[in-house]
C-alpha positions in Angstrom: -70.7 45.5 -13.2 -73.1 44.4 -16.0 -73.9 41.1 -15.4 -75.9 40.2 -18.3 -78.2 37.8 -16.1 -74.8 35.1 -15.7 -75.1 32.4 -13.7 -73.8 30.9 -10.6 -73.1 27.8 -9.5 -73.2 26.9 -5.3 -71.9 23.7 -4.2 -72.2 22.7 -0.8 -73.0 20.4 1.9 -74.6 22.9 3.8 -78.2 23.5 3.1 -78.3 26.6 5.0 -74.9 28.5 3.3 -76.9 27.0 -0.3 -79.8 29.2 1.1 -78.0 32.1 2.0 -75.5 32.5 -0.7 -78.3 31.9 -3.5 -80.7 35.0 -1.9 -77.1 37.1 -1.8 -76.2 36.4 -6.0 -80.1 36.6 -6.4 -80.3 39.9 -4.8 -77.5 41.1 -7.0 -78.9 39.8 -10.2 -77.5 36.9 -11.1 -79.2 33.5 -12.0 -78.2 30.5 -9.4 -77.6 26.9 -9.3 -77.1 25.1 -6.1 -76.0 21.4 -5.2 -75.1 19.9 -1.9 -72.1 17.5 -3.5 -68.8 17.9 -5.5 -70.3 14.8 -8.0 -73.9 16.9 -8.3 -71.3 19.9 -8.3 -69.6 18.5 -11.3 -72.9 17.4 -13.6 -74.5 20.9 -13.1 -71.6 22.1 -14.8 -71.5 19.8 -17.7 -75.6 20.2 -18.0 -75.7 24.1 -17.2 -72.6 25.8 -18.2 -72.6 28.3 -15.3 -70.4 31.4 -15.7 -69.0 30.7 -12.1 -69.0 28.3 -9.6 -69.0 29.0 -5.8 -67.3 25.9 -4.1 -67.4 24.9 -0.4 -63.7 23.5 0.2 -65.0 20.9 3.3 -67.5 18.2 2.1 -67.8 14.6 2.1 -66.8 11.9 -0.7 -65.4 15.1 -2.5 -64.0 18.2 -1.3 -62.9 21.3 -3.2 -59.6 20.5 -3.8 -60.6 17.0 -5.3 -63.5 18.7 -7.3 -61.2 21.3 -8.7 -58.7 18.7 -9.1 -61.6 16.8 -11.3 -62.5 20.2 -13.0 -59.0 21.0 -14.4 -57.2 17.6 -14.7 -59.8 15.1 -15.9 -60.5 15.5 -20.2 -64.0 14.9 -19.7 -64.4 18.3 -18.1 -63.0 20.2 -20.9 -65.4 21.9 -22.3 -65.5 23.5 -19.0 -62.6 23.3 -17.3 -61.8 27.2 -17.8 -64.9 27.8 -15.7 -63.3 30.5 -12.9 -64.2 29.0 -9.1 -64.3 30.8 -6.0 -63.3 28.5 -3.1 -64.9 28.7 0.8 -62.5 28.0 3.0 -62.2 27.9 6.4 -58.6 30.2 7.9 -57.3 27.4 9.1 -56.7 26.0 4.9 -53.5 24.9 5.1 -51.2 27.4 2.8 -49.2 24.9 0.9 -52.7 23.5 -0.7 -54.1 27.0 -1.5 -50.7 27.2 -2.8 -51.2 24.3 -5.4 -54.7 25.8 -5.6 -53.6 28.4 -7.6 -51.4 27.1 -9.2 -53.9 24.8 -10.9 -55.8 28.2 -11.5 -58.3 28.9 -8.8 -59.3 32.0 -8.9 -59.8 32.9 -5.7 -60.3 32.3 -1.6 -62.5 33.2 0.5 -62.5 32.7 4.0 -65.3 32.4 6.3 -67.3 34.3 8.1 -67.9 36.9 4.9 -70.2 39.6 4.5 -72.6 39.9 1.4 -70.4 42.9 0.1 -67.5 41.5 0.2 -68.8 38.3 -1.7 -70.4 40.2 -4.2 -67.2 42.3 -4.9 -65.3 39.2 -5.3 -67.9 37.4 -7.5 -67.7 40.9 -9.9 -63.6 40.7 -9.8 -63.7 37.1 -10.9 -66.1 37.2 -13.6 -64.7 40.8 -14.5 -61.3 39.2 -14.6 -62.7 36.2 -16.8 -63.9 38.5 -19.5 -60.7 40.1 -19.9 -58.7 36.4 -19.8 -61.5 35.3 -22.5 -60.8 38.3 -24.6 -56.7 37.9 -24.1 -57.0 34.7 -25.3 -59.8 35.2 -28.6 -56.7 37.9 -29.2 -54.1 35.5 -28.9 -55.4 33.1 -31.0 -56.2 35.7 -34.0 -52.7 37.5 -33.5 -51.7 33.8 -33.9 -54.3 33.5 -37.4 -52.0 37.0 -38.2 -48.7 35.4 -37.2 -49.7 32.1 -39.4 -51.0 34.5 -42.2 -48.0 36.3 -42.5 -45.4 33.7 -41.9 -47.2 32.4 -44.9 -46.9 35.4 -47.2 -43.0 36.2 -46.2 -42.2 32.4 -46.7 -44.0 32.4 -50.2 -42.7 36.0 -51.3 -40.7 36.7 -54.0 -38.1 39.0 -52.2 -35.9 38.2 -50.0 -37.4 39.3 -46.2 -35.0 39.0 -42.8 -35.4 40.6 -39.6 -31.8 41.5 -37.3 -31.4 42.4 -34.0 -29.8 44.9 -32.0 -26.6 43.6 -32.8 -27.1 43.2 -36.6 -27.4 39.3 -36.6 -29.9 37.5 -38.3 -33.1 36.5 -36.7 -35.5 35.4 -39.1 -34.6 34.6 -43.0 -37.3 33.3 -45.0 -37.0 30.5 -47.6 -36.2 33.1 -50.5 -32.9 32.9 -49.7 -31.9 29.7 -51.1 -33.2 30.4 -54.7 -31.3 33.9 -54.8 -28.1 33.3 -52.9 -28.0 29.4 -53.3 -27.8 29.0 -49.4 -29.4 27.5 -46.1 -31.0 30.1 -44.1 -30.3 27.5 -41.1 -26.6 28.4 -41.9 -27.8 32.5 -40.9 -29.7 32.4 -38.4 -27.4 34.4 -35.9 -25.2 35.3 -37.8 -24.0 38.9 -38.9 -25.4 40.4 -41.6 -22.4 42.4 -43.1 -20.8 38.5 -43.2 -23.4 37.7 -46.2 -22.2 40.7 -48.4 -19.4 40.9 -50.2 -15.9 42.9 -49.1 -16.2 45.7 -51.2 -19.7 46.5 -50.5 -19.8 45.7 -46.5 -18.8 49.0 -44.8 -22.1 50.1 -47.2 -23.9 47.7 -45.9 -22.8 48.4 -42.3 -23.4 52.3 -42.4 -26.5 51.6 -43.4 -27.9 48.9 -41.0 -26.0 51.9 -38.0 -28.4 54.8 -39.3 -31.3 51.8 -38.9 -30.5 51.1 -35.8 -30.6 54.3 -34.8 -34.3 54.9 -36.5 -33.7 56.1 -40.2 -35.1 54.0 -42.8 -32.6 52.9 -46.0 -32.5 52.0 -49.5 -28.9 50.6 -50.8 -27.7 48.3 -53.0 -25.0 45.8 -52.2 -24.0 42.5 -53.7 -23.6 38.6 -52.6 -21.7 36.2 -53.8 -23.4 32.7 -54.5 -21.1 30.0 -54.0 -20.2 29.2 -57.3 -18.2 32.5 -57.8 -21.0 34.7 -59.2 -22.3 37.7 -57.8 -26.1 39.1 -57.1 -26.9 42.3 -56.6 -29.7 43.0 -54.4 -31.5 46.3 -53.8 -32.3 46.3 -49.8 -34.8 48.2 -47.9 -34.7 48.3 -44.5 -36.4 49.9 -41.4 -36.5 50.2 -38.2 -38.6 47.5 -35.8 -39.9 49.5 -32.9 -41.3 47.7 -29.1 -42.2 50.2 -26.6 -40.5 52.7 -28.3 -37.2 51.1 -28.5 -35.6 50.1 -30.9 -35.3 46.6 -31.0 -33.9 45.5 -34.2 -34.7 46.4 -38.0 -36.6 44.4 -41.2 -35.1 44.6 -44.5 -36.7 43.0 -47.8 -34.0 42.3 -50.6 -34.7 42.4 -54.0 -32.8 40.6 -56.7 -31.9 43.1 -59.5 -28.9 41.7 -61.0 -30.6 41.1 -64.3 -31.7 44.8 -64.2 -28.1 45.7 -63.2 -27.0 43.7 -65.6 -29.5 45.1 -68.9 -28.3 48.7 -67.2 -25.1 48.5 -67.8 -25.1 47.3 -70.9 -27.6 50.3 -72.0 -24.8 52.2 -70.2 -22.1 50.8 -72.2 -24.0 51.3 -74.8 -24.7 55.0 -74.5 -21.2 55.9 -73.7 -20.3 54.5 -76.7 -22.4 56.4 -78.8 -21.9 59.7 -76.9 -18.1 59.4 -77.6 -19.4 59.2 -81.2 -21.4 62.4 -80.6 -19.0 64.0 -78.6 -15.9 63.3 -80.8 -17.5 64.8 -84.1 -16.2 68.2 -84.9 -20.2 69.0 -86.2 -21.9 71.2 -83.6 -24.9 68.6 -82.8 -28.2 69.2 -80.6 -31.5 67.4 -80.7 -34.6 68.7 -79.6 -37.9 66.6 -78.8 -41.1 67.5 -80.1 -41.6 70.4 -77.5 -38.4 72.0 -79.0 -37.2 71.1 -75.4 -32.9 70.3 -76.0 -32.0 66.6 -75.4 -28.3 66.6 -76.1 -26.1 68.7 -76.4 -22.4 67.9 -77.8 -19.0 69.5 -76.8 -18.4 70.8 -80.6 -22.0 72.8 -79.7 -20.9 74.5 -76.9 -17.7 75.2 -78.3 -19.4 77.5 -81.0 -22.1 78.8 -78.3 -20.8 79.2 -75.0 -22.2 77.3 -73.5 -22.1 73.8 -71.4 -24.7 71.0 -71.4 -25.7 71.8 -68.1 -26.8 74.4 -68.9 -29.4 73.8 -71.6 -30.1 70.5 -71.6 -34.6 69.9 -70.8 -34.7 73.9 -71.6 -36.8 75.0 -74.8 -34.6 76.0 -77.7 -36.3 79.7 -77.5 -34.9 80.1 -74.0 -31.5 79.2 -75.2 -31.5 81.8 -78.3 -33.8 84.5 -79.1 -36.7 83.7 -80.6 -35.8 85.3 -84.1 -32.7 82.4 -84.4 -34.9 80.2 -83.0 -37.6 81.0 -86.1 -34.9 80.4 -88.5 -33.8 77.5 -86.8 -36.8 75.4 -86.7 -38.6 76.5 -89.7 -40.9 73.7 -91.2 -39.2 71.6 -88.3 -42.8 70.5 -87.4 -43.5 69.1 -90.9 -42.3 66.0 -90.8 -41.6 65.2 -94.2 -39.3 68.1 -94.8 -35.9 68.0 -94.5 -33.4 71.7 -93.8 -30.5 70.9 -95.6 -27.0 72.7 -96.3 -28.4 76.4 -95.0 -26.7 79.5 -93.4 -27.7 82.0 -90.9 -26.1 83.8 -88.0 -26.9 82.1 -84.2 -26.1 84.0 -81.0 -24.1 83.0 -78.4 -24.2 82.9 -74.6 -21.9 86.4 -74.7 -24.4 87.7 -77.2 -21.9 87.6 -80.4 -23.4 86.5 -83.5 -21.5 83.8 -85.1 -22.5 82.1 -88.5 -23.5 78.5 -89.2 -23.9 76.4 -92.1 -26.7 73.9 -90.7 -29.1 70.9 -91.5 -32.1 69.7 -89.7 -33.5 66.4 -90.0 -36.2 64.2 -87.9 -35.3 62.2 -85.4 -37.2 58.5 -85.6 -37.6 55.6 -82.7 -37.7 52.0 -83.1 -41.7 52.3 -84.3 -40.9 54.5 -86.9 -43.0 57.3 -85.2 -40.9 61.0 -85.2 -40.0 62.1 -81.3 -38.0 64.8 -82.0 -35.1 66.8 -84.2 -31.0 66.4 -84.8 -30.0 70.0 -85.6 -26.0 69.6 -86.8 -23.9 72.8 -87.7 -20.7 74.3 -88.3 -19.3 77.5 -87.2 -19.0 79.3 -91.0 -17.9 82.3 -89.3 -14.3 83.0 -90.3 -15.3 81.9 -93.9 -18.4 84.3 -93.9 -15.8 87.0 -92.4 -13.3 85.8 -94.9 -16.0 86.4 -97.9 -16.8 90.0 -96.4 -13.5 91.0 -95.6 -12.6 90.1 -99.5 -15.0 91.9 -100.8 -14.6 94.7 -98.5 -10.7 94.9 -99.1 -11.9 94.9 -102.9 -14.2 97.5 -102.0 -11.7 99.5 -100.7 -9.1 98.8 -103.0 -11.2 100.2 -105.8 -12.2 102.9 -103.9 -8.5 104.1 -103.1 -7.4 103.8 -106.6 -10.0 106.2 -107.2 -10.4 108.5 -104.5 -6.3 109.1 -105.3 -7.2 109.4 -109.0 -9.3 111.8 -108.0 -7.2 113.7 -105.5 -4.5 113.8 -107.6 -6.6 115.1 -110.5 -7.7 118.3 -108.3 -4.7 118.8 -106.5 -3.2 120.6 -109.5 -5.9 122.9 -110.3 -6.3 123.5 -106.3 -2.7 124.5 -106.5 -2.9 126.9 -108.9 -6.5 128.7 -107.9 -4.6 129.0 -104.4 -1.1 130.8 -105.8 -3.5 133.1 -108.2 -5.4 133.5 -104.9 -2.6 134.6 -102.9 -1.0 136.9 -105.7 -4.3 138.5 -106.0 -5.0 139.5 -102.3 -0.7 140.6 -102.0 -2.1 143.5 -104.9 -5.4 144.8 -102.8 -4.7 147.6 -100.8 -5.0 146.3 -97.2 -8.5 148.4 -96.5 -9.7 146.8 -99.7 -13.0 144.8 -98.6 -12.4 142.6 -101.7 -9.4 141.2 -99.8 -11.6 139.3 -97.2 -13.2 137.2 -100.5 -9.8 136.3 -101.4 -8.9 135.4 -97.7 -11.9 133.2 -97.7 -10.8 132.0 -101.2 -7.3 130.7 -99.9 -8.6 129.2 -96.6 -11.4 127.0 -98.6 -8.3 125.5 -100.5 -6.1 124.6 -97.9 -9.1 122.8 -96.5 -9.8 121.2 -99.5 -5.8 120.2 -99.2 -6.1 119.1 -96.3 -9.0 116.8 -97.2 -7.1 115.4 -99.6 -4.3 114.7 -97.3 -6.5 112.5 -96.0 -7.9 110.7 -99.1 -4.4 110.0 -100.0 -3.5 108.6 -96.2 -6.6 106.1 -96.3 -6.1 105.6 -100.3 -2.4 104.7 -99.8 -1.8 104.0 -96.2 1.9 102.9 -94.6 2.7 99.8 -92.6 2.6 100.2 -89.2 6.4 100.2 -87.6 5.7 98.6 -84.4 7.7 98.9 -81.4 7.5 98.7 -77.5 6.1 101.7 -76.0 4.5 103.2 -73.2 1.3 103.6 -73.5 0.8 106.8 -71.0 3.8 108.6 -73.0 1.4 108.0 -76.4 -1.7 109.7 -74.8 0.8 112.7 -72.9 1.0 113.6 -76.5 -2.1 113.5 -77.9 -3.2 115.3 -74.5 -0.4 118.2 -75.2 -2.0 118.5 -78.6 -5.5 119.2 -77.4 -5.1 120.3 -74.2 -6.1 124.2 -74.6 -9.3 122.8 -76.5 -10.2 121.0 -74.0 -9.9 123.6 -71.5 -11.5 126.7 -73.9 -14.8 124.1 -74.2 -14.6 123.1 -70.2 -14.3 119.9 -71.0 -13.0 117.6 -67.8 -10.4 115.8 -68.5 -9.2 112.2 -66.1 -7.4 109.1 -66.6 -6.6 106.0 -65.0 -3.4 103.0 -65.4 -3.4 99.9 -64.0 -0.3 100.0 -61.9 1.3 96.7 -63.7 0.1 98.1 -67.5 2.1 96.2 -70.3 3.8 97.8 -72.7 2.0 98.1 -75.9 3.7 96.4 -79.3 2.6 99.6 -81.6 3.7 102.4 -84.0 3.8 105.6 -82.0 3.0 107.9 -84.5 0.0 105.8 -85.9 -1.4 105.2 -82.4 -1.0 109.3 -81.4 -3.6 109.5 -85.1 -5.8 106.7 -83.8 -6.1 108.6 -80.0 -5.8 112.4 -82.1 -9.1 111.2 -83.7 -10.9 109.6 -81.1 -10.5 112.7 -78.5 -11.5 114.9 -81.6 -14.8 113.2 -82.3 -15.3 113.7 -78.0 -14.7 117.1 -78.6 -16.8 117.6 -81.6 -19.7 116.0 -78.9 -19.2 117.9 -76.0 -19.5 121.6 -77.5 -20.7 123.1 -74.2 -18.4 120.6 -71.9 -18.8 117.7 -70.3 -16.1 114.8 -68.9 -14.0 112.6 -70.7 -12.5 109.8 -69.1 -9.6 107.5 -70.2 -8.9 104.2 -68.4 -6.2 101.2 -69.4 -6.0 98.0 -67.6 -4.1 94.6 -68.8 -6.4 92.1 -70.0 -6.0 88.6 -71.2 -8.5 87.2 -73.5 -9.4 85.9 -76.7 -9.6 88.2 -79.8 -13.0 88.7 -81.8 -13.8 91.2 -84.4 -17.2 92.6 -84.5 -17.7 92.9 -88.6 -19.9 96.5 -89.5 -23.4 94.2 -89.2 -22.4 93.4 -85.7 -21.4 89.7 -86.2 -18.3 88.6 -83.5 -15.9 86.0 -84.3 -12.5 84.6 -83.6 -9.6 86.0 -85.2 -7.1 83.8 -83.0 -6.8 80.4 -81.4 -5.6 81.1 -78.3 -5.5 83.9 -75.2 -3.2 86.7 -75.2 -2.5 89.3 -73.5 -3.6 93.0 -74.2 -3.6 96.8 -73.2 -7.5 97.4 -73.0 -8.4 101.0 -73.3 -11.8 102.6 -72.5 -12.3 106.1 -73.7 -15.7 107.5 -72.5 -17.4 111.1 -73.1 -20.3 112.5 -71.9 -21.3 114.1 -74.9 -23.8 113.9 -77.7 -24.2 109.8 -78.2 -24.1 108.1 -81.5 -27.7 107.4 -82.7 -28.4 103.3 -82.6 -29.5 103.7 -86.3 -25.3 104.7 -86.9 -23.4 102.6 -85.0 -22.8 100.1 -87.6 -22.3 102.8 -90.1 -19.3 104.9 -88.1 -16.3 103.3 -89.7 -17.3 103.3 -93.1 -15.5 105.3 -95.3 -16.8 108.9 -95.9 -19.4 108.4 -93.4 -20.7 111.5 -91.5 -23.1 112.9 -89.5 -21.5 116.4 -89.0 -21.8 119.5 -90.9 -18.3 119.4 -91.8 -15.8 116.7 -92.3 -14.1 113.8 -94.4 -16.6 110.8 -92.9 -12.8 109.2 -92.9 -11.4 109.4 -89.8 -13.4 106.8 -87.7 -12.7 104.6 -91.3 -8.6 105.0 -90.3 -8.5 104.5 -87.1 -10.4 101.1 -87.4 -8.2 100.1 -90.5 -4.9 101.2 -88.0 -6.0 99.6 -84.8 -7.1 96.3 -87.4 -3.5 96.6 -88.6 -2.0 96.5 -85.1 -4.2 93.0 -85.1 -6.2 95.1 -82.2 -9.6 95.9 -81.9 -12.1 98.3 -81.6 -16.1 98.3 -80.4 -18.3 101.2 -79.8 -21.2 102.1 -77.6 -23.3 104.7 -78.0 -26.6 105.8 -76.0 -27.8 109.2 -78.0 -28.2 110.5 -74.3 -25.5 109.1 -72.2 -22.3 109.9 -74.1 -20.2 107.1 -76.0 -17.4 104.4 -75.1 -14.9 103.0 -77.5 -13.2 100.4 -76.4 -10.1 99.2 -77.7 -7.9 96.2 -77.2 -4.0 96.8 -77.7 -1.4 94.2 -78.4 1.6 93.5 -76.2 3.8 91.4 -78.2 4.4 90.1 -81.8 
């Protein structure tokens, strides 16, 4: 042990044990007193202040037990009275005073004879185990500075702080208690927690305090009621108080947040009430901040788009649509003097159909009069758009009948008689005449040219459909019978597939066996040197659109129905991307020969049914029309 030069105090009578025990603590390093009497004994320690004191239990006026007696009992000792003391004794001490000895505090015996080593080891255990009781106690008295310190802070804080036990029950509660619940923590103390909350909020409380108590720390909110009737609502978080690693019990601090409760739920209030307002308006309405990022989103909005407010609400509008819409959209939106009122353009939706809206776009202003954003509001225009197109269209059309059967009619009669002067002509060639193969040629140009003009006067004047059930396999058995060797002479492969529960469809026969006569033709036409082509129907409820010719979709119903859907797909020469929304136009064409009208009739036949009819086309990969059939009226 490092002694540090500490000193020693001997007290006793006999001159030669002073003179022996001071050369032993000498030897050892230690700095010695000696006295022959318990009263000299007892002013060395008051003058010297040794770090121990050796004491000689037999000597006259005042033996050990009196002098430790004096050392621990009398207040004039104080200062020293912690001073540790080794008492010589004698083995015949009787046990019931070394008994009393220690419990006054001696700290230790020894009994004579000794040897040096074994006082010296006893002198380094004392003084070794001095240290540690000095430092234990300058540690008790600052963890008491901390104890008082902190006692201080939770008494003065502002939240509520408690600590429970094992079993949930108060322990400590400091004063906040009485200004937010209005009650005596004296009336707590040991007593369950879950008693302080309120009915409807205890199990809360309980499940909580359980996962605490088993080591999880928790944030809840419950409530308390004060005891004039009114609630608080205070936002508790608790934890876990560990000793020895065991739980032993858990802290919580409580907030009072009912005025923020309180504010909350009248901004709640508040903001249901004006997104009912939003919500209820038949407008399509979004607002975007100043990052075009969407903010809301209302119900009439997804309506028109597809989509919900999930979905795009904290997205950037150019995610949403494509960034041409979105161009359109927000045009000057950045300039915050302008205004886009009362315009049109077409948006698309989640399915990718294109539907028109009439829209305005103004700035969006806070309380400081600074601009945080837009308020886009819009209207599907659509059907009116459609509407517009389809009037001028049937105009269009109208015009163009009237004078494609002017027309017809006007070259019917001269066709009529070129082709009987034709005919007359080659009966009166001889049959090796070569002149007769002209006049052949002559009378087969005019039937086609009859034939076109069958057509003309079809589309120019066409018939109402007469619409009956029918089944819709015995339609295409026709059309198959019809084209059958075609099909074989140009190895074309021929499939196709019914759903075993197909409706029957609500059409007229004869007009459907044109639609179907046309649509395998034009596969035909495509697959010269053969190829496949596939039919497949399947029932399918949905909604119907129309796709006008600049690939716009909208609604032409309010409500699902059920219809034949028909897939027709060839692997033949595809449509190029530059025709696709040119293919039912009237007299339009890409092949050497034809009318350009029979794409044109089937569309106006299938729109007649109140069907439909789309188109894909990759110029390499064939084409797929696809055609929705109705079921009922």
């Amino acid at each position: 042990m490092n002694n540090n030069k500490k000193t020693i105090l001997l007290v006793d009578d006999d001159p030669d044990m002073l003179e022996i025990g001071g050369i032993i603590v000498k030897r050892a390093g230690y700095g010695c007193i000696t006295v022959m009497s318990g009263e000299e004994g007892l002013s060395a320690l008051m003058g010297s202040k040794p770090d121990l004191v050796i004491l000689d239990y037999m000597m006259p006026n005042m033996n050990g037990f009196e002098f430790f007696q004096q050392l621990r009992q009398n207040s004039k000792y104080q200062i020293v009275r912690d001073t540790p003391v080794i008492l010589l004794t004698a083995a015949s001490e009787k046990e019931t005073e070394r008994q009393e000895l220690f419990e006054l505090g001696l700290s230790n015996f020894l009994l004579k004879p000794f040897g040096n080593r074994e006082l010296l080891n006893i002198i380094d255990n004392v003084l070794t185990q001095h240290e540690l009781l000095l430092k234990n106690k300058e540690l008790q008295e600052q963890v008491k500075r901390i104890e008082y310190k902190y006692r201080d802070l939770i008494e003065n804080a502002s939240d509520l702080i408690f600590t429970l036990d094992i079993d949930a029950k108060f322990v400590l509660i400091n004063r906040r208690i009485s200004t937010i619940c209005k009650q005596d923590r004296e009336d707590w103390i040991d007593k369950n927690f879950s008693d302080m909350i309120v009915v409807e909020d205890r199990q809360e409380a309980e499940m909580n305090v359980k996962k605490t108590l088993e080591g999880l720390s928790r944030i809840f909110e419950v409530r308390v009621k004060r005891e004039n009737g009114q609630y608080v609502y205070l936002s508790i978080n608790i934890n876990p108080i560990f000793e020895k690693g065991k739980i032993v019990g858990c802290v919580g601090i409580a907030r009072d947040i009912t005025e923020k409760k309180q504010l909350g739920q009248e901004i709640v209030e508040l903001k249901n009430f004006n997104e009912s307002i939003i919500q209820s308006i038949s407008s399509g309405l979004i607002t975007v901040n100043l990052d075009h990022k969407i903010t809301s989103f209302n119900s009439s909005a997804g309506e028109v788009l597809g989509y919900s407010e999930i979905e795009v609400i904290g997205k950037p509008l150019n995610e949403v649509f494509p960034m041409e819409d979105c161009e359109k959209l927000l045009s000057n939106i950045d300039d915050p003097d302008q205004e886009l009122l009362n315009r049109e353009m077409p948006l698309t939706t989640k399915e990718g159909n294109r539907v028109y809206i009439g829209f305005t776009v103004t700035p969006r202003i806070d309380t400081q009069d600074r601009r945080v954003g837009s308020i886009i509001s819009f209207k599907d225009i659509t059907q009116i758009k459609q509407m517009q197109v389809e009037v001028q269209r049937m105009d269009r059309l109208a015009s163009m009948g009237v004078l494609a059967s002017g027309i017809a009619h006007e070259i019917r009669n001269p066709l009529a008689g070129i082709k009987t002067i034709a005919q007359a002509l080659e009966e009166d060639l001889e049959p090796d005449d070569s002149r007769r193969e002209y006049v052949s040629r002559i009378v087969r140009q005019v039937n086609r040219m009859d034939d076109l003009l069958k057509t003309i006067f079809s589309y120019a004047k066409p018939r109402q459909p007469k619409r009956n059930l029918h089944r819709f396999p015995e339609i295409v058995q026709e059309v198959v019978a019809l084209l059958e060797n075609r099909m074989r002479s140009q190895s074309v492969k021929y499939s196709e597939t019914y759903h075993s529960e197909l409706p029957l469809v609500h059409v007229d026969f004869h007009q459907l066996e044109q639609v179907f006569v046309n649509l395998f033709l034009n596969a035909l036409d495509a697959m010269p040197k053969g190829g496949e082509l596939k039919l497949e129907a399947y029932p399918k409820v949905t909604t119907l659109r129309r796709v006008d010719r600049r690939g716009r979709s909208f609604p032409v119903q309010n409500k699902s129905s059920l219809y034949t859907e028909v897939c027709l797909t060839d692997t033949g020469e595809g449509i190029d991307s530059r025709d696709l929304n040119s293919i039912f136009n009237p007299f339009f064409t890409t092949k050497l020969q034809g009318s350009g009208l029979g794409l044109s009739i089937v569309y106006r036949i299938v729109a007649d049914h109140h069907g439909d009819i789309q188109v894909d086309s990759d110029a390499k990969n064939g084409t797929r029309f696809k055609l929705l059939l109705p079921t009922e009226e």
